[in-house]
C-alpha positions in Angstrom: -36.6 -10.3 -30.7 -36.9 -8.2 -27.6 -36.8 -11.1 -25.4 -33.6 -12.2 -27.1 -31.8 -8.7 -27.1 -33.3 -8.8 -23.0 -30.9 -12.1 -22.6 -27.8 -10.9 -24.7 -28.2 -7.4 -22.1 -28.4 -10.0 -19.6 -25.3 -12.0 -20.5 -23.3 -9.1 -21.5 -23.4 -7.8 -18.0 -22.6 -11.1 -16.5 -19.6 -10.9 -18.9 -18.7 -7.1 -17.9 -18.9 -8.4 -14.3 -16.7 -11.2 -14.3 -14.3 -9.5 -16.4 -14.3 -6.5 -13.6 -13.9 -8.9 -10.6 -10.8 -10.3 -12.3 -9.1 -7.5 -13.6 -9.7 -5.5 -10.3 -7.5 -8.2 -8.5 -4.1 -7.2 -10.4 -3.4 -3.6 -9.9 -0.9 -3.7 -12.3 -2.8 -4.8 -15.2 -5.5 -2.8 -14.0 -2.9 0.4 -14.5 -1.9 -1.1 -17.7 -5.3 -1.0 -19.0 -5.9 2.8 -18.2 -2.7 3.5 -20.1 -3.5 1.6 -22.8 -1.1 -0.6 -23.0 -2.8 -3.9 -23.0 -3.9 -6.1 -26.4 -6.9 -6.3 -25.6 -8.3 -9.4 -27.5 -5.3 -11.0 -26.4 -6.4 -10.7 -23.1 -9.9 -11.3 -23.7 -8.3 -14.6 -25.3 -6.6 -15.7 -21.5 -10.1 -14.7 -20.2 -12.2 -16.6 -22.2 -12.2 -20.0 -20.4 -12.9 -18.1 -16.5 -16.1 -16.7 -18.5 -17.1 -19.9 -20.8 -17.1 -21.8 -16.8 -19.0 -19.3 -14.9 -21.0 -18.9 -17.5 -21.3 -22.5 -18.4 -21.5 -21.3 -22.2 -19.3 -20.5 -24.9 -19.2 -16.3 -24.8 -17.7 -14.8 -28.4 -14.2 -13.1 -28.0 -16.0 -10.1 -29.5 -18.3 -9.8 -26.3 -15.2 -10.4 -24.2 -13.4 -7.6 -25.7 -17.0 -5.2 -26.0 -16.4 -6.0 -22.0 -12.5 -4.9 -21.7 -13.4 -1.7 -23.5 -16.5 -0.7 -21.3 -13.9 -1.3 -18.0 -11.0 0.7 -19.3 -13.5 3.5 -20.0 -14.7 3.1 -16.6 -11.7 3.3 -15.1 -10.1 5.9 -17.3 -13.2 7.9 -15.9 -12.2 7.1 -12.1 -8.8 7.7 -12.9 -9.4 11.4 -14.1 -11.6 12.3 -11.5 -9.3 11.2 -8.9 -6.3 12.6 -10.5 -8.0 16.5 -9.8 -8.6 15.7 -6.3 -5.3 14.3 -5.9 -3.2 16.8 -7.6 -3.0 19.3 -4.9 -2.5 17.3 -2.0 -0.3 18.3 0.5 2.3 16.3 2.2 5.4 16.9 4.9 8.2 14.5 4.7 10.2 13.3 7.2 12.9 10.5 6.6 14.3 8.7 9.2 17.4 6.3 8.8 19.6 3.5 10.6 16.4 2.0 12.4 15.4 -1.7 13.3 11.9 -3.3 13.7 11.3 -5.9 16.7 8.3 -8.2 16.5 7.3 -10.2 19.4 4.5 -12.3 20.5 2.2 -11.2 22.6 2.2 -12.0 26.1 0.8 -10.4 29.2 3.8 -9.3 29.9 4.6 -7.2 27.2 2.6 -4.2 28.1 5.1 -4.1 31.1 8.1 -4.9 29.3 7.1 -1.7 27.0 6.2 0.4 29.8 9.9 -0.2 31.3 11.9 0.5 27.8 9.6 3.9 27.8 11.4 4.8 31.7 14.7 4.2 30.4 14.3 6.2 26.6 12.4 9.5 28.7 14.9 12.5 28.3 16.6 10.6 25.2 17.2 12.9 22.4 17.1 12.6 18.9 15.1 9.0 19.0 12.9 7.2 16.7 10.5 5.4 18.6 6.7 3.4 17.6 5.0 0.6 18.5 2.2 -1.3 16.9 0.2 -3.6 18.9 -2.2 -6.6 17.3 -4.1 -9.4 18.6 -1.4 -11.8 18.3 1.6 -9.9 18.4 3.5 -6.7 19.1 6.2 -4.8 16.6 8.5 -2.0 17.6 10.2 0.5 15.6 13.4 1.8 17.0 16.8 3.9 16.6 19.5 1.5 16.2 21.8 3.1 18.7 19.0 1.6 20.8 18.3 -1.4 19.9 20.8 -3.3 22.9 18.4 -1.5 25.1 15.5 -3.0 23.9 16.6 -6.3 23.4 17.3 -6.1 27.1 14.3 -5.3 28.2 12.5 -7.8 26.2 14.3 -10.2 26.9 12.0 -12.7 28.3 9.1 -12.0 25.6 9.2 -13.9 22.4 10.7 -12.8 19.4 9.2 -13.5 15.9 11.5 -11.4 13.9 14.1 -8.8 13.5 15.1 -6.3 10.9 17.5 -4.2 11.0 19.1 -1.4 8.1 15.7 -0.3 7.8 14.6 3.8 7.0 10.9 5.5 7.3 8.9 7.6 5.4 6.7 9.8 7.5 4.2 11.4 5.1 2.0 13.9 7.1 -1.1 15.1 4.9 -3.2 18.2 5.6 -6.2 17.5 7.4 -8.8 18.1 4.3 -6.9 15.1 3.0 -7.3 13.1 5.5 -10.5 11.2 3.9 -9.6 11.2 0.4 -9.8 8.1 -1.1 -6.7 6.7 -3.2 -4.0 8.7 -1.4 -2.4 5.7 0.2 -3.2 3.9 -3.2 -1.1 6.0 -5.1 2.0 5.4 -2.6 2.0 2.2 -2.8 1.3 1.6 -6.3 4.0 3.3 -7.0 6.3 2.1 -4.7 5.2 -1.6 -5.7 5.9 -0.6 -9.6 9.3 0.6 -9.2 9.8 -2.9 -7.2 10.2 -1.5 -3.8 9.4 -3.6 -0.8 7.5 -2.2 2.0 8.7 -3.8 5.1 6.2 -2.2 7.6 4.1 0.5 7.9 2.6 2.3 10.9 -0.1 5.2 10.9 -2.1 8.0 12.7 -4.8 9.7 11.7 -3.2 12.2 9.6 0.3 10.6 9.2 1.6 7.5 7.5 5.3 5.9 8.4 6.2 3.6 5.9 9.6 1.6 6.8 11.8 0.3 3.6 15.4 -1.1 3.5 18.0 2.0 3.8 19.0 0.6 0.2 15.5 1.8 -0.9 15.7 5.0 0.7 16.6 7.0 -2.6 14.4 6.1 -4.7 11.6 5.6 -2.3 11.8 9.5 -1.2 12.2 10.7 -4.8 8.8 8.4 -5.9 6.7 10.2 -2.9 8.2 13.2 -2.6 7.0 13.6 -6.6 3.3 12.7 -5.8 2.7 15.7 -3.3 3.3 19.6 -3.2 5.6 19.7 0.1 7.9 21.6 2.5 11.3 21.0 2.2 12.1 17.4 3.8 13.4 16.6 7.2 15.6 14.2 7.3 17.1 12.4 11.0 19.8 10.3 10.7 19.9 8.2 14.2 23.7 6.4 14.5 
């Protein structure tokens, strides 16, 4: 008898992981779960066959649903704890609007090219500028009133794409919140639920710039500026 309750231990934690590893992958059922607002032997039901093939068995729904229960717990748990650490967090907006995002291949080149477009913006006022280099290729965030100037100046560099009508974000958090994990989590989450598209998104140590259609701008402000205790918003509007 021991050796068989050893086994079913055994199996149910196979079961618990699998179930885990798959849930974990879809935030939003993952949220739905924590909120309660999942059947859960309907869903033990969809995962049934993943289990039966990794397991190469035939698991009982009831085991499957034992499993769901156990996770939700879990991250009901996590959920809690980081809601305390999170509830105080300070954050200073800034929203920029009428901006346009450049990305272009990199070459060697570029580095020049950028270096020139910084001599002609110095002693420019009331100007959004960033720039993001990868291994492959380079993006650049700019005021629109600038954009000719830019587009000049790269001119002989390689575009991959342009977007224009775009507005930022600019979250700047306290330094004690630096390391906190789930900060950015809970941005995007959000964002993502209320169906917001993040076109870009650029970041410092202690500040995150997260670039959105100007369509978007609204709602996207009125989301993040509910998750954190803040100053009153600054808000440039570069025509």
């Amino acid at each position: 008898m021991a050796l068989i309750k050893k086994l079913k231990n055994k199996q149910m934690k196979t079961i618990i992981s699998i179930v885990e590893a798959n849930v974990i992958q879809q935030p939003f059922l993952t949220q739905m779960l924590v909120d309660e607002l999942v059947n859960l032997s309907s869903l033990a039901r969809k995962l049934k066959p993943l289990i039966d093939s990794e397991l190469h068995t035939d698991v009982k729904i009831g085991s499957v649903v034992m499993a769901l229960k156990r996770l939700t717990s879990l991250l009901q748990g996590q959920v809690k704890i980081q809601s305390k650490k999170l509830s105080n967090i300070y954050g200073d907006l800034t929203v920029q609007l009428n901006l346009c995002v450049h990305t272009f291949e990199n070459s060697k080149t570029i580095i020049l090219a950028h270096r020139e477009l910084l001599d002609r913006l110095s002693g420019v006022n009331n100007l959004f500028h960033a720039v993001s280099r990868g291994i492959y290729e380079t993006t650049i965030v700019i005021s629109e009133k600038y954009d000719f100037m830019l587009e000049e100046v790269f001119k002989n560099e390689i575009p991959l794409i342009k977007v224009n009508n775009l507005s930022s974000i600019t979250i700047k958090l306290a330094a004690e919140y630096a390391n906190t994990p789930g900060v950015y989590h809970l941005i995007f989450s959000k964002l993502a639920w209320l169906g917001i598209s993040v076109k870009e998104v650029f970041s410092t140590t202690f500040e995150i710039s997260i670039f959105i259609a100007d369509k978007d701008t609204a709602l996207a402000f009125t989301c993040i500026k509910d998750l954190f205790v803040q100053k009153k918003p600054h808000i440039n509007q570069h025509s």
